[in-house]
C-alpha positions in Angstrom: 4.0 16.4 -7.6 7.3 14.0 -7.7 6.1 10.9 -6.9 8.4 7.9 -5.2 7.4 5.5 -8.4 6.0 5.3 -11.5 3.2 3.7 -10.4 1.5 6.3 -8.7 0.7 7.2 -12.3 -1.3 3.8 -13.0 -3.3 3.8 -9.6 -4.4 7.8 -11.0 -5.3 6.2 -13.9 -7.1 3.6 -12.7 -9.1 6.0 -10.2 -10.3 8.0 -12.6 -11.5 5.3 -14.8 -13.2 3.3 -12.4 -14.1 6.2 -9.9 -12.4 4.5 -6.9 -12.1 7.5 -4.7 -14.4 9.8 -2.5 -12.9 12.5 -0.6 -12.5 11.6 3.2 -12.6 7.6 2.5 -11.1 5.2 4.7 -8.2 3.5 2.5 -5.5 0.9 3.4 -2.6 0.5 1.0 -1.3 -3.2 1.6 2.0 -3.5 0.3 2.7 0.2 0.3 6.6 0.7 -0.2 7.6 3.1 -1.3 4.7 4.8 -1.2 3.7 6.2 -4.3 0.0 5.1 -3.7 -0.2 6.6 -0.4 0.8 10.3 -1.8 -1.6 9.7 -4.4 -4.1 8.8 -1.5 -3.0 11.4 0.5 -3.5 14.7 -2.0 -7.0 12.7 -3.6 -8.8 11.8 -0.4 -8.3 15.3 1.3 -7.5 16.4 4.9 -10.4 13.8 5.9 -9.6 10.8 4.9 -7.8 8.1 7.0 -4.9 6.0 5.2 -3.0 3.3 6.4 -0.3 1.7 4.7 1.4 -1.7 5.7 4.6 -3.7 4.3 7.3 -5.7 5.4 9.3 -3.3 3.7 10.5 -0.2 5.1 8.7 3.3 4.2 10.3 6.6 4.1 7.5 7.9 6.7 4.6 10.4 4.7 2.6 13.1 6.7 -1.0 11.9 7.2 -0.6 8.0 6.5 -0.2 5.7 9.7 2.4 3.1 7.7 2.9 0.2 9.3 5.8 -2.5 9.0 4.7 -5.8 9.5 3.5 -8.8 7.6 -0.4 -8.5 7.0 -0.7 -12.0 6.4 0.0 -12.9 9.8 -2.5 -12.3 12.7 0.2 -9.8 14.5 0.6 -8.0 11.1 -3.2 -8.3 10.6 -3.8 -6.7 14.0 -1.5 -3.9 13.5 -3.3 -3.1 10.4 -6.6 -2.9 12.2 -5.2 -1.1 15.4 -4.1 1.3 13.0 -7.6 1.9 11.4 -9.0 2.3 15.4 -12.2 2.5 15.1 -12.5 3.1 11.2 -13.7 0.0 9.0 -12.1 0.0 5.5 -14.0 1.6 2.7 -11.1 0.9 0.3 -8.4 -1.6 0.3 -5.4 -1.3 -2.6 -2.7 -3.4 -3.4 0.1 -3.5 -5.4 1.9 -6.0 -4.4 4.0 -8.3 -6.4 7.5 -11.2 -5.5 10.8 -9.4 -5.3 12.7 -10.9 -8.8 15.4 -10.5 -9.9 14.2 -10.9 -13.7 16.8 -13.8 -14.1 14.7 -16.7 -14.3 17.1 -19.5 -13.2 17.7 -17.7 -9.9 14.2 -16.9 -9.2 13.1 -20.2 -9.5 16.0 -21.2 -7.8 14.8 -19.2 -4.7 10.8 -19.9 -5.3 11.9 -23.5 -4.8 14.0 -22.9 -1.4 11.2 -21.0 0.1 8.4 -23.1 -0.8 
């Protein structure tokens, strides 16, 4: 399996360690770009399993994961999330999200403080 990031590798990991996953679960994947988690959910939970994945990001769409784009935080984004799951209550929720940097930190900062 190629996988869109490396850490698709830590999520498999992390599964096996802490026996996160049942086949056919309900997951979402908040903060799913690219989507490394989602395949990982995808070939783990078996045909049965409803994912959903949401980001603000775009996401290179993947068969059998509903994605999508909005902010979950807010209650439009928060709704699409759980129009997406219908019916379906999470069993599961991942994230792996983290602030775009730029690893420079005068111009992070720099940017923290103009958004704040």
């Amino acid at each position: 399996m190629v996988y869109r990031s490396r850490s698709a590798f830590k999520l498999t990991e992390l599964a096996e360690k802490d026996k996160l996953f049942r086949r056919g679960m309900t997951v979402v994947d908040l903060g799913a770009a690219p989507g490394s988690w989602c395949q990982v959910l995808r070939d783990r939970l078996g045909p049965q399993r409803k994912s959903s994945a949401a980001d603000i990001l775009p996401m290179t769409p993947l068969p059998g994961v509903l994605f999508v784009q909005a902010d979950f935080s807010s209650d439009e984004g928060l709704a699409a999330v759980q129009s997406a799951l219908g019916a379906a209550r999470a069993e599961l929720v991942l994230s792996d999200m983290a602030p775009n940097l730029s690893g420079i930190d005068s111009v992070d900062q720099a940017a923290e403080r103009s958004s704040g």
